[in-house]
LOFITI-897217 format. One line per field, with one value per residue (C-alpha): residue in three letters; x, y, z. Coordinates in nm, 3 decimals. Layout:
! LOFITI-897217
code	ALA	...
X	X	...
Y	Y	...
Z	Z	...
! end
This chain:
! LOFITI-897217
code	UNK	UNK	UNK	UNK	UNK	UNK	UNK	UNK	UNK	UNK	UNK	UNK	UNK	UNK	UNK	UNK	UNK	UNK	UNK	UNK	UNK	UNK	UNK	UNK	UNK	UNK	UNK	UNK	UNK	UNK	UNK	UNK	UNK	UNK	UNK	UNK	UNK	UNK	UNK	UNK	UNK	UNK	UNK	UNK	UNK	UNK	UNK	UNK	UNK	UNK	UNK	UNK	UNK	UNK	UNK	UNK	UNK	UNK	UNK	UNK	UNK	UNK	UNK	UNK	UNK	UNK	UNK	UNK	UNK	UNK	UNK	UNK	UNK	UNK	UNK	UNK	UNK	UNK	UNK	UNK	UNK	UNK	UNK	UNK	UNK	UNK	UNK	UNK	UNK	UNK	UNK	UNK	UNK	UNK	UNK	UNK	UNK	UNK	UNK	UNK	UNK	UNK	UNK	UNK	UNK	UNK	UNK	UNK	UNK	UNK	UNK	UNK	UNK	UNK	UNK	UNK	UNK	UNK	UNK	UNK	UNK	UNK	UNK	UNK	UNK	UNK	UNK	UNK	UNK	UNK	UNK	UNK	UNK	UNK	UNK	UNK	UNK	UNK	UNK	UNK	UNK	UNK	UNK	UNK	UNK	UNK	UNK	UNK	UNK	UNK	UNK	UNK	UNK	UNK	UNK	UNK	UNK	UNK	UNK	UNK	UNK	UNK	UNK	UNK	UNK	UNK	UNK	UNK	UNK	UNK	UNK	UNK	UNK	UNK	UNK	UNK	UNK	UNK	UNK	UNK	UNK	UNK	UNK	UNK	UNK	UNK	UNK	UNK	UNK	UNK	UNK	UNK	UNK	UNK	UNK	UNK	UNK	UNK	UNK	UNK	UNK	UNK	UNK	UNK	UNK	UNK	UNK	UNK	UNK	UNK	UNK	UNK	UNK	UNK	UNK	UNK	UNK	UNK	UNK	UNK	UNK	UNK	UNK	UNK	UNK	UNK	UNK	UNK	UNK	UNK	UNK	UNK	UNK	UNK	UNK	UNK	UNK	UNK	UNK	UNK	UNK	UNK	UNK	UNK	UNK	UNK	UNK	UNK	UNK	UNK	UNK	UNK	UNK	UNK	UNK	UNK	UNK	UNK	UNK	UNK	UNK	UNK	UNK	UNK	UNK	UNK	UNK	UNK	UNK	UNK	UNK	UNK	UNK	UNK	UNK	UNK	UNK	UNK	UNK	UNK	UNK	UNK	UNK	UNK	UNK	UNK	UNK	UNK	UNK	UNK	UNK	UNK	UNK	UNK	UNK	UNK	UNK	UNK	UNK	UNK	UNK	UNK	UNK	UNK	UNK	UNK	UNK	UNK	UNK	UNK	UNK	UNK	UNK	UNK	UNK	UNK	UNK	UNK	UNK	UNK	UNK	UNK	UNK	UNK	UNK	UNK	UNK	UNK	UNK	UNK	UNK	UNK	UNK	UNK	UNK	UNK	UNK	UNK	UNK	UNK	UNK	UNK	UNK	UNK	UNK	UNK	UNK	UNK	UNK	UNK	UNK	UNK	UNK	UNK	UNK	UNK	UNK	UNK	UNK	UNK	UNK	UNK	UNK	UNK	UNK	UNK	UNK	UNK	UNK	UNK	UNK	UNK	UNK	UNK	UNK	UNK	UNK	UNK	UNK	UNK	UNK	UNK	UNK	UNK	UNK	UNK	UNK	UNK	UNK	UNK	UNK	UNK	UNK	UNK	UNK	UNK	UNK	UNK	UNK	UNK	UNK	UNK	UNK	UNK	UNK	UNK	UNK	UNK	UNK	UNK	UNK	UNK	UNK	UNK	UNK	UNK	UNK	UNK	UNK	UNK	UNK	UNK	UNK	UNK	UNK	UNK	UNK	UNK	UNK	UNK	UNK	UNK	UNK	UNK	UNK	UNK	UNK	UNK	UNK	UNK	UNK	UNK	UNK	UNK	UNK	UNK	UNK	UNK	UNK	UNK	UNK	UNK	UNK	UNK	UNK	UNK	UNK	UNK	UNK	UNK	UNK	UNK	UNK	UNK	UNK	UNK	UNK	UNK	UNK	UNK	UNK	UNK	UNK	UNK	UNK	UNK	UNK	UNK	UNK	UNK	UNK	UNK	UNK	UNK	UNK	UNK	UNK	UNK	UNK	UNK	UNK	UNK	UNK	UNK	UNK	UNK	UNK	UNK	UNK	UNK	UNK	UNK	UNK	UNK	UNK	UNK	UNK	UNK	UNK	UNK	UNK	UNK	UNK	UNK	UNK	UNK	UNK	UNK
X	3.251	3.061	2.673	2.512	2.346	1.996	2.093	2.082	1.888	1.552	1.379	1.654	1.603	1.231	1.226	1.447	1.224	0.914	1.047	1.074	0.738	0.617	0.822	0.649	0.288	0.404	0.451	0.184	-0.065	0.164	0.145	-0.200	-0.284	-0.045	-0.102	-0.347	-0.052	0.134	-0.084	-0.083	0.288	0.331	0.036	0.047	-0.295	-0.543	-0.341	-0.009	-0.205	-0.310	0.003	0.170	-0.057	-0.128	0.238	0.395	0.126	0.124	0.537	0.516	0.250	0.431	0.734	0.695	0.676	1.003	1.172	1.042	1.219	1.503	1.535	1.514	1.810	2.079	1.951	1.694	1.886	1.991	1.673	1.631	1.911	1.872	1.505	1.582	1.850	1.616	1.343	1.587	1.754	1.440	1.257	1.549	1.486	1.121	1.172	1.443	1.138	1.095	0.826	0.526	0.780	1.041	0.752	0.629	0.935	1.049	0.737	0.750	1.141	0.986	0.731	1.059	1.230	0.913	0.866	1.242	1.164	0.821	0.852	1.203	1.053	0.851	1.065	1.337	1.102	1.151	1.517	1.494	1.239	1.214	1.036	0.685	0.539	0.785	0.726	0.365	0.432	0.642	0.416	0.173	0.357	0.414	0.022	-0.007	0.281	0.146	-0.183	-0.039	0.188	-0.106	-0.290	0.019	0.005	-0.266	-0.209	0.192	0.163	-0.113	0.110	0.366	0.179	0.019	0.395	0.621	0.500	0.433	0.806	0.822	0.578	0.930	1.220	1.042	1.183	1.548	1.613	1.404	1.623	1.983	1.890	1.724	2.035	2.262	2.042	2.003	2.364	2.384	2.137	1.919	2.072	2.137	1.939	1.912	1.809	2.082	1.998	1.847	1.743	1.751	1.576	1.220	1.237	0.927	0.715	0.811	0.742	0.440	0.360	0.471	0.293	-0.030	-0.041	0.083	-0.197	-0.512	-0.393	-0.348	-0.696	-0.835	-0.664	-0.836	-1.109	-1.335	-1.140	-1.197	-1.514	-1.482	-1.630	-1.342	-1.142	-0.820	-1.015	-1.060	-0.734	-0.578	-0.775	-0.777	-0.364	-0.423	-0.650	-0.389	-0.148	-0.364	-0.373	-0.024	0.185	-0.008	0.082	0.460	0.455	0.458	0.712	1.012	1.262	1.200	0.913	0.824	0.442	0.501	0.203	0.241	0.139	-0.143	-0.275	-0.238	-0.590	-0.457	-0.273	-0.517	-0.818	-0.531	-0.450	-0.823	-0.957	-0.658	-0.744	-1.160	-1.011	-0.819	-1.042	-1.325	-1.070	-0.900	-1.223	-1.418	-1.120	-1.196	-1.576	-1.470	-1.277	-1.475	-1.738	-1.537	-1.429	-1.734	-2.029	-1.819	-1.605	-1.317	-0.923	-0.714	-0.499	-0.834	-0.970	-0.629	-0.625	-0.955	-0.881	-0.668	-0.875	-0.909	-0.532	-0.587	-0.873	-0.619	-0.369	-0.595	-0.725	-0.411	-0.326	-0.624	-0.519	-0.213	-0.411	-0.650	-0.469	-0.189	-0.512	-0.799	-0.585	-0.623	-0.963	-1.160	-0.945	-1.006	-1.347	-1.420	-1.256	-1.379	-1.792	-1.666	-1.527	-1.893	-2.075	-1.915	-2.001	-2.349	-2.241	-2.195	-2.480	-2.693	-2.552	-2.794	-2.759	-2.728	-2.539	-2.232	-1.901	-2.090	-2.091	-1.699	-1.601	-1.853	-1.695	-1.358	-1.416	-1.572	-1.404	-1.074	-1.056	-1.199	-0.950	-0.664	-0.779	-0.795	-0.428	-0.207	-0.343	-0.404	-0.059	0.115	-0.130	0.037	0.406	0.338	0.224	0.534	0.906	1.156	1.370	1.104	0.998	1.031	0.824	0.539	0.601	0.584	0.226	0.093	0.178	0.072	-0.283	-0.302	-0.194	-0.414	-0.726	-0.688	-0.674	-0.997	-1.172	-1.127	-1.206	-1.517	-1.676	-1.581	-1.735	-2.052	-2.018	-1.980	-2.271	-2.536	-2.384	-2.419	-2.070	-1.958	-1.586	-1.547	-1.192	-1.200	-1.216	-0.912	-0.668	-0.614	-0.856	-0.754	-0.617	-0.438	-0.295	-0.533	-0.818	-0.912	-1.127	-1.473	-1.384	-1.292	-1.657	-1.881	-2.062	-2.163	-2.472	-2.695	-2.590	-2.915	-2.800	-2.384	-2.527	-2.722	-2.425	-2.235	-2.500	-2.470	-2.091	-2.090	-2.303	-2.118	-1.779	-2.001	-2.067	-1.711	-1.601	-1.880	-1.752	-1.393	-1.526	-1.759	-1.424	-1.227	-1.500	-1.536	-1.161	-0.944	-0.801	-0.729	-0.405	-0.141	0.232	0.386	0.219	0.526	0.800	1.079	0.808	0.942	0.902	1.275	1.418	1.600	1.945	2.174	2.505	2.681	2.556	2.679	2.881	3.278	3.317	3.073	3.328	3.031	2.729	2.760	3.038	2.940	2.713	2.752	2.459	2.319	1.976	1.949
Y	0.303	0.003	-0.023	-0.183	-0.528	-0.365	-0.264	-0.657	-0.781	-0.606	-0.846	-0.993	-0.658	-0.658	-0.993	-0.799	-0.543	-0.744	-0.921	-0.633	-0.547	-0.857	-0.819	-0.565	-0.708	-1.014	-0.805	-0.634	-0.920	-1.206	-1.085	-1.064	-1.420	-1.447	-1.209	-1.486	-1.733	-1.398	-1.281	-1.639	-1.590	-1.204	-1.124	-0.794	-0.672	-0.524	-0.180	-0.414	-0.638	-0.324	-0.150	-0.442	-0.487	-0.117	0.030	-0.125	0.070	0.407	0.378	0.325	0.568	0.877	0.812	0.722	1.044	1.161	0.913	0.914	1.240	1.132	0.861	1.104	1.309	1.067	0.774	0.501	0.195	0.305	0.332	0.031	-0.129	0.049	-0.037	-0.413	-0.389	-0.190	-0.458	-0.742	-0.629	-0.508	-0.838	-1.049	-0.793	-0.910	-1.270	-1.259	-1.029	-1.126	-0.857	-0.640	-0.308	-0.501	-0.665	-0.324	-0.149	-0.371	-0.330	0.000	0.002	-0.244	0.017	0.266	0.043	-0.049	0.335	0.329	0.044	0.068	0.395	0.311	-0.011	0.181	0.447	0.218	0.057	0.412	0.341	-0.017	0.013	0.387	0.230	0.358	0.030	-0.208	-0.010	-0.030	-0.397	-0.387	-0.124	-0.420	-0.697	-0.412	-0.442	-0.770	-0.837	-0.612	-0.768	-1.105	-0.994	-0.853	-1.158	-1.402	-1.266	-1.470	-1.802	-1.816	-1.681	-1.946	-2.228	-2.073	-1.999	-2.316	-2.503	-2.262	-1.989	-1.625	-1.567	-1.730	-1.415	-1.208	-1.506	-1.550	-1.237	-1.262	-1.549	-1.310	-0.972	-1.183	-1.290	-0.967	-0.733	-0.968	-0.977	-0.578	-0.486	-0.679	-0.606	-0.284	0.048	0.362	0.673	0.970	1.387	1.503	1.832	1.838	2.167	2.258	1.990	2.105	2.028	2.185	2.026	1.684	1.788	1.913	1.548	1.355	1.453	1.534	1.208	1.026	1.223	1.124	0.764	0.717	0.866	0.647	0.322	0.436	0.581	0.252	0.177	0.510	0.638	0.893	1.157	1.057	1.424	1.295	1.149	1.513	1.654	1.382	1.499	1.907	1.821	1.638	1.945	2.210	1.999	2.023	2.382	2.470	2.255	2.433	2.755	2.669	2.451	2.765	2.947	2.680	2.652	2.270	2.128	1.828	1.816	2.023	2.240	2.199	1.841	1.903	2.152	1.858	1.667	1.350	1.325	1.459	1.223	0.915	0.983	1.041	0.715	0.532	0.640	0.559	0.198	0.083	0.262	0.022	-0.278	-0.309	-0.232	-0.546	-0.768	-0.687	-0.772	-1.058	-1.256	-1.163	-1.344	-1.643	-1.702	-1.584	-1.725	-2.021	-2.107	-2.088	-2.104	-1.829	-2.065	-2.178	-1.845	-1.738	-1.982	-1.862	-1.574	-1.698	-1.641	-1.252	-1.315	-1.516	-1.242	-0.922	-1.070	-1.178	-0.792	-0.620	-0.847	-0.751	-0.367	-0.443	-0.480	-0.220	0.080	0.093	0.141	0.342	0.481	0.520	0.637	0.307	0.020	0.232	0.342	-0.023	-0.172	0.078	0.007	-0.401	-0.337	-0.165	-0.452	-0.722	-0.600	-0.687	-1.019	-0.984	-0.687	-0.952	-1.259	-1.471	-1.668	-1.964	-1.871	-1.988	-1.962	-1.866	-1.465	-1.428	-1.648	-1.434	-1.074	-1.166	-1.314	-0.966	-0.703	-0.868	-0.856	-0.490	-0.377	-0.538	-0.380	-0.028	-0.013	-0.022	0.238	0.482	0.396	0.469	0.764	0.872	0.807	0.991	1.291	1.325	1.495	1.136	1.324	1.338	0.944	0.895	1.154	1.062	0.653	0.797	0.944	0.683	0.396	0.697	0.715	0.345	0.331	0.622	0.524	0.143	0.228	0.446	0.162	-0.089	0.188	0.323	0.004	-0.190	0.084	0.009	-0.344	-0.321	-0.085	-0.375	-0.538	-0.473	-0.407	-0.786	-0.903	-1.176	-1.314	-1.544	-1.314	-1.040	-0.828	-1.207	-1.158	-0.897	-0.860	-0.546	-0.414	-0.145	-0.132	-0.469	-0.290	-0.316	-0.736	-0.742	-0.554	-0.802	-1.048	-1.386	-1.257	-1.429	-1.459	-1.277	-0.956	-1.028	-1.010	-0.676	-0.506	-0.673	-0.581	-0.199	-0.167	-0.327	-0.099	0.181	-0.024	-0.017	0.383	0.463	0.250	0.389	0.761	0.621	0.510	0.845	1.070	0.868	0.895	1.262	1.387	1.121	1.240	0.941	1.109	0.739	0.925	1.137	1.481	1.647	1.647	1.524	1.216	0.860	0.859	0.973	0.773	0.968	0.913	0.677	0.714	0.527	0.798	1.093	1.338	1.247	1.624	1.469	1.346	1.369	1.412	1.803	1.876	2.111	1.960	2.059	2.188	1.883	1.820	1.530
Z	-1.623	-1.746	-1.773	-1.468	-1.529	-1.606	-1.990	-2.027	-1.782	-1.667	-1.587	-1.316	-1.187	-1.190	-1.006	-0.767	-0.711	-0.692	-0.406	-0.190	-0.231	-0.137	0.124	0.212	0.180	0.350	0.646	0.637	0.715	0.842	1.154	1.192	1.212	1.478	1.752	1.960	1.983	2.041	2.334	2.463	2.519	2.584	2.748	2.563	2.687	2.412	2.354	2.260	2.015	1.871	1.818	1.682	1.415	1.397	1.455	1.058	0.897	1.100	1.039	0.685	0.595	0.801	0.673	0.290	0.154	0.322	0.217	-0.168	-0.152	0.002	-0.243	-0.499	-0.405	-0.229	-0.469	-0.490	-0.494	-0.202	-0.058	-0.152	-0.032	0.347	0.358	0.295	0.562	0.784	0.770	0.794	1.102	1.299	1.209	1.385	1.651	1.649	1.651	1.977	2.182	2.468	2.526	2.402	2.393	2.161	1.969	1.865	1.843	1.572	1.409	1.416	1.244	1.003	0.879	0.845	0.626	0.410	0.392	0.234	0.030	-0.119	-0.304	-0.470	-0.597	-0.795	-0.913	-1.007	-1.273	-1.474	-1.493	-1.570	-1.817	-1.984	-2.281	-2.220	-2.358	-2.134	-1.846	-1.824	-1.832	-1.535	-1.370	-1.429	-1.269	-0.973	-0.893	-0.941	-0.685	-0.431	-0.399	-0.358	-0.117	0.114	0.054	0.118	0.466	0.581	0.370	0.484	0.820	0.863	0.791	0.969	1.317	1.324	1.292	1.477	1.622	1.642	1.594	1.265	1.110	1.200	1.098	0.764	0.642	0.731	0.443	0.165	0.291	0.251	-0.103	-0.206	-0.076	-0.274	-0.619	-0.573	-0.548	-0.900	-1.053	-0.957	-1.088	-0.918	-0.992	-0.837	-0.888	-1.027	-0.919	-0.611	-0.463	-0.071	0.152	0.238	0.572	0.721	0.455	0.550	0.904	0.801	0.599	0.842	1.161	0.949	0.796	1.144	1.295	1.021	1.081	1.404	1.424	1.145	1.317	1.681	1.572	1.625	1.987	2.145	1.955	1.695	1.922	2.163	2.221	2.107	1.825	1.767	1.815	1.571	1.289	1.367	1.312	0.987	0.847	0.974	0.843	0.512	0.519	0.607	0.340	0.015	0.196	0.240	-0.047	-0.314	-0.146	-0.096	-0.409	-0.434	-0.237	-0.114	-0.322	-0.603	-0.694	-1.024	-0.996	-0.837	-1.110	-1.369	-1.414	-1.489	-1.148	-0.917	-1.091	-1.066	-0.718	-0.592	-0.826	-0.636	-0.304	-0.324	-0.508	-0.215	0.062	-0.113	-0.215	0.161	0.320	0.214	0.232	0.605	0.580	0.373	0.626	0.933	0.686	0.602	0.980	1.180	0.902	0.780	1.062	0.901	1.064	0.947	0.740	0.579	0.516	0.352	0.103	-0.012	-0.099	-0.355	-0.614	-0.568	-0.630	-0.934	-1.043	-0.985	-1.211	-1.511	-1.429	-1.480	-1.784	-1.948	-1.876	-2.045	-2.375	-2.329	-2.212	-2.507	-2.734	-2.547	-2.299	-1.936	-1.875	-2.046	-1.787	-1.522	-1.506	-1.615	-1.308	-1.068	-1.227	-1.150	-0.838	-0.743	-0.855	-0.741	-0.399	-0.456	-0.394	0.000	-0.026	-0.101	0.051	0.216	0.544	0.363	0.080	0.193	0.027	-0.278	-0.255	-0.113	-0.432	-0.654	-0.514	-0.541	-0.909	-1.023	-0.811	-0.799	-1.189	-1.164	-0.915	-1.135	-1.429	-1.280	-1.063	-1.326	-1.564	-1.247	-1.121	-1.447	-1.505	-1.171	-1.277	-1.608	-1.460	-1.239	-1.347	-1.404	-1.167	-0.910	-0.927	-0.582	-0.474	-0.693	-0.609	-0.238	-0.365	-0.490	-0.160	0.067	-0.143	-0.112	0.287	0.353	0.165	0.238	0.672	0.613	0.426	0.738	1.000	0.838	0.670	1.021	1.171	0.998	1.056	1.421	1.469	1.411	1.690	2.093	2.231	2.397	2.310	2.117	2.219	1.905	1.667	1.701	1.510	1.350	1.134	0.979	0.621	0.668	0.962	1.066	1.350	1.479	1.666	1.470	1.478	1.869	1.930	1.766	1.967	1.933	1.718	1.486	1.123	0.985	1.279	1.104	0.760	0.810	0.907	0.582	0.347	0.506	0.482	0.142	0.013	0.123	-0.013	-0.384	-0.347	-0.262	-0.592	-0.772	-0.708	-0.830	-1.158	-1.200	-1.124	-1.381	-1.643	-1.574	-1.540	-1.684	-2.001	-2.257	-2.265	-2.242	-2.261	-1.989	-1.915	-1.795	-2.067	-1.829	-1.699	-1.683	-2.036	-2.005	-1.740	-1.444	-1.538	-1.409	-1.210	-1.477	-1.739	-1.606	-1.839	-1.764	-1.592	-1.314	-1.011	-0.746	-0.658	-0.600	-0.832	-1.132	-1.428	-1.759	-1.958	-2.140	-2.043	-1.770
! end
């Protein structure tokens, strides 16, 4: 059997790759900017414009880590290949609705594919590059992809709305998919566990209605009041859930979250760095365009394109990483970042009422490089920690880290936001806004309040935004080892092996292997 187009072309693959995952940011936020031509139409009532911006996130983060492992075991181009179909299918779905249900239901299978696709994205980039050096490269281009994806959202599905539609947030992926699903069955390689062990099927129970639970919580948290008894329900699952899987986790032959990765420093400090970064990162991109659009007056379109330079800032950020982490290893880029993402939120901490466009440009500038020059060293320090035949799994980690942490920023810093203000609607200003599809809550409660009353709750929130990154960059400082090469022997410095390099006595998946380390 020949060697699949990757030995010569990576980079075709890589382009590959990338698009999915802007794919997947795309849809995150396009829809966003559409749901008031969207309620114009449907008349979805508040719960429907909720759950349509709400129901891709709550999807994808339940079901990610499931299907990391599944990736893992029944291959990830697959994965890849069912996720783009997944998405591509449900968002024709989407733009034929003729109702809230259908709306939301094809949101909902959206999230399900991007769960599919996002982890194998990552995983894949172990196979296509196994050089340590190239992949940190690609790992690289990875985050720099995924924030412009996110932000793309708001800057295409402006242009979009404005032109055609609601609908066109859902027909703009059906072009992408086609060409994608081509490109991949070219290009992309198959990989796969070659010896998978019994499906834990109770811990991905366990995962997935523990982390369903903690965000569906986090995401109506701010609509019902976190005192609200199902509030309280949602989050006594999550804990149990929390206390069950280490329990069952030591006892099955393969689980789903190994212990053993866990135990390893430079995973746990990646994972919890990652998870304070994005709570902080995806947090103030929510006070940031409730202050471009409420303070400035801004259209959505408007406000999207400026936030182009916290695009512009993220990539010069993760190029810089690229230097820096080969040499002083993991723990200088990142506790750097995380100490730039703190202070450029003194920018909106101190933004005046006059100060106009001044402190958004000034945050983005300084956190946006920080934030770039932190998420590829902690990504890759999470990649290197996990088994190359468990790549999947610890891809799932890391996009359930940044769903996870990214949903609490909005709820809690929008929390804090909306507390200066007395509870009138402000019809103007809903899920729209919104750079991420989590709570739109905190924005539908603010009033029509002064811009000295808006800015108290801004400098409050971003203050707490500056703590949370300020703990990041303490952790990584603390716990980060300078360690830059794989921790487990059998990382992604050794690429999980490819379909086309199994031993000749290999006929299937299940057939006998011989004893030649894999």
């Amino acid at each position: 059997m020949t060697a699949p187009p990757r030995a010569t072309h990576p980079r075709r693959a890589l382009a590959v790759l990338c698009t999915g995952l802007f794919l997947i940011g795309l849809d995150v936020t396009v829809m966003n900017v559409a749901l008031p031509r969207l309620q114009l139409d449907l008349d979805p009532g508040p719960q429907g414009l909720l759950w349509t911006a709400d129901g891709y996130t709550l999807a994808l983060a339940c079901c990610v880590l499931a299907a990391g492992a599944w990736s893992d075991t029944h291959g990830r181009r697959r994965a890849f290949i069912l996720g783009l179909a997944l998405c591509g299918t449900a968002s024709v779905g989407g733009g034929l609705a003729t109702g809230t249900g259908e709306v939301v239901a094809a949101r909902l299978a959206m999230g399900c594919g991007a769960a599919l696709l996002m982890p194998s994205t990552l995983s894949l980039i172990t196979v296509v590059f196994p050089d340590p050096a190239a992949r940190r490269k690609a790992v690289g281009v990875w985050t720099c992809v995924a924030g412009l994806g996110a932000l793309g959202g708001p800057v295409i599905g402006g242009l979009l709305v404005e032109h055609y539609g609601w609908r066109a947030g859902f027909w703009i992926n059906v072009p992408v998919v086609v060409g994608a699903l081509a490109a991949a069955g070219r290009w992309v390689p198959e990989s796969r566990h070659l010896r998978p062990g019994p499906l834990d099927r109770a811990g991905m129970g366990a995962v997935t209605c523990g982390v369903g639970a903690l965000v569906w919580s986090i995401i109506q948290g701010p609509v019902r009041g976190w005192t609200d008894p199902a509030i309280g329900t949602g989050f006594t699952l999550a804990a149990l859930a929390c206390v069950f899987l280490p329990w069952w986790e030591k006892r099955h032959p393969a689980p789903l979250l190994p212990p053993r990765l866990f135990a390893d420093r430079r995973f746990t400090t990646a994972v919890t760095a990652l998870a304070w970064m994005f709570f902080a990162l995806f947090g103030s991109l929510f006070l940031l365009t409730l202050y471009l659009q409420t303070q400035l007056h801004l259209t959505p379109a408007q406000t999207g394109l400026r936030l182009l330079p916290l695009a512009a800032a993220l990539g010069a950020g993760a190029g810089a990483s690229l230097l820096i982490a080969p040499r002083w290893g993991d723990k200088l880029p990142v506790t750097t970042g995380m100490l730039l993402v703190a202070s450029g939120f003194s920018f909106l901490a101190l933004a005046a009422p006059a100060s106009g466009y001044g402190p958004a440009l000034g945050y983005q500038l300084v956190a946006g490089f920080g934030a770039g020059l932190a998420a590829a060293p902690a990504t890759e320090a999470v990649l290197g920690a996990v088994p190359g035949e468990q790549a999947g799994t610890g891809a799932a980690i890391n996009d359930l880290v940044r769903e996870v942490g990214g949903a609490l920023g909005i709820a809690v810093l929008g929390s804090l936001l909306a507390t200066q203000h007395t509870p009138h609607p402000q019809p103007h200003t809903p899920q729209g806004l919104l750079p991420q599809s989590t709570p739109a809550a905190p924005a539908a409660a603010l009033p029509e309040a002064s811009s000295l009353t808006f800015l108290s709750g801004l400098h409050t929130a971003s203050w707490a935004a500056a703590a949370a990154a300020l703990s990041a960059a303490l952790i990584a400082a603390a716990w980060l080892p300078r360690h830059t090469g794989p921790a487990h022997p059998a990382g992604p410095a050794r690429a999980p092996q490819l379909d086309s390099e199994l031993p000749r006595n290999v006929t299937s998946r299940k057939a006998p292997l011989n004893r030649q380390r894999h």
